[in-house]
C-alpha positions as CSV (number, residue, x, y, z in Angstrom):
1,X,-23.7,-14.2,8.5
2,X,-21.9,-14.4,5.0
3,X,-22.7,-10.8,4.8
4,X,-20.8,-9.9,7.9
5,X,-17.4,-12.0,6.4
6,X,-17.4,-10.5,3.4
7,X,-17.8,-6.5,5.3
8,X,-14.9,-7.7,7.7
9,X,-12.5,-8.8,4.4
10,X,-13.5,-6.0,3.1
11,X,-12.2,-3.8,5.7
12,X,-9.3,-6.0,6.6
13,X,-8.2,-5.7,2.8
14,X,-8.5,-1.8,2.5
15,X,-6.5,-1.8,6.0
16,X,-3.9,-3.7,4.6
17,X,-3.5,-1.6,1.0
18,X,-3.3,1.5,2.9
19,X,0.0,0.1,5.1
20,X,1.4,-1.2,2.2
21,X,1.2,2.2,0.5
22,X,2.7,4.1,3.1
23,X,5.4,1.5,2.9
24,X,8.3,3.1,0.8
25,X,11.9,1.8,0.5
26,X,12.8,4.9,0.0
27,X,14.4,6.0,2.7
28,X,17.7,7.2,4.1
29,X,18.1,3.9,6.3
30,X,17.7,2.2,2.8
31,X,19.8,4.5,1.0
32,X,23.1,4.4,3.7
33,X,22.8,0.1,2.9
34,X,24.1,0.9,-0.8
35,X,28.1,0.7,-1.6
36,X,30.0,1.2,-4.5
37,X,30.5,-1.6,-6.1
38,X,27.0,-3.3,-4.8
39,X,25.5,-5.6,-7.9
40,X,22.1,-4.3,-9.5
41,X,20.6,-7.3,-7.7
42,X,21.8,-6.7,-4.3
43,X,20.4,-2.5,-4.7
44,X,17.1,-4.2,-6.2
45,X,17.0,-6.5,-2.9
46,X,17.0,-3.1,-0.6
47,X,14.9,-0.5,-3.0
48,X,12.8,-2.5,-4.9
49,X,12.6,-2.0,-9.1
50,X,13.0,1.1,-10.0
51,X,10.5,3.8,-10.9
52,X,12.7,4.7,-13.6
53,X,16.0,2.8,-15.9
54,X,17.5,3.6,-18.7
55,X,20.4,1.3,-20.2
56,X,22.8,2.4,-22.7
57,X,25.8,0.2,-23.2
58,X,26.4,-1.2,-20.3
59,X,25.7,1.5,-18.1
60,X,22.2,1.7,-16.4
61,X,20.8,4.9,-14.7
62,X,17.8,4.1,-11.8
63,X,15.4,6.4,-10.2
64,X,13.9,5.1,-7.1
65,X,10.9,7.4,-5.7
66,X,9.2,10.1,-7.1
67,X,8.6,14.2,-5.7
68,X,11.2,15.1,-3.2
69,X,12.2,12.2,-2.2
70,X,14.6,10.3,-4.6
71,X,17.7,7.8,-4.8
72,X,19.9,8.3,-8.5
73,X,22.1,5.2,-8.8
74,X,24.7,4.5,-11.7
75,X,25.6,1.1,-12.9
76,X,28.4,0.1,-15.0
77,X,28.5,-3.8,-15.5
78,X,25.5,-3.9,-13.5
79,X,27.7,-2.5,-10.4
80,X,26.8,0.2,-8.7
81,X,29.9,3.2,-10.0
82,X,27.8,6.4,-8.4
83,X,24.7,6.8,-6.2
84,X,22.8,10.4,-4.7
85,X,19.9,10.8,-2.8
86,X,17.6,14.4,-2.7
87,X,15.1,14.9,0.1
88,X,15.4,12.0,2.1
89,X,14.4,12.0,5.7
């Protein structure tokens, strides 16, 4: 009997890791939700961290995504000054 819980956990774990995978917030529903002027926070809230940041006095450049699919945002006082998106469907 324990045997049969612990292959049906099993397979209800594995189902739920491959949703969750396919789950990106990368998308263009996501990506029409940020405004100029947004707060690093508030994009955060929407995208997730980013894959990639790099800060250099004051101003922070984010990569959400990876591949084809990507969102480039520019902060400046942690406020979002410029934002791009490439592949997004």
């Amino acid at each position: 009997m324990s045997r049969r819980i612990s292959a049906i956990a099993l397979v209800l774990f594995i189902a739920v890791a491959v949703l969750t995978v396919g789950c990106s917030k990368v998308t263009k529903e996501n990506y029409d939700k940020i405004e100029v002027g947004m707060d690093y926070d508030e994009v955060v809230d929407i995208l997730g961290e980013p894959q990639e940041a790099s800060d250099v006095i004051g101003t922070k450049s984010c990569v959400w995504g990876e591949g084809d699919e990507t969102i480039h945002i520019k902060f400046i006082a942690d406020q979002v000054v410029f934002h791009s998106a490439k592949g997004l469907k």
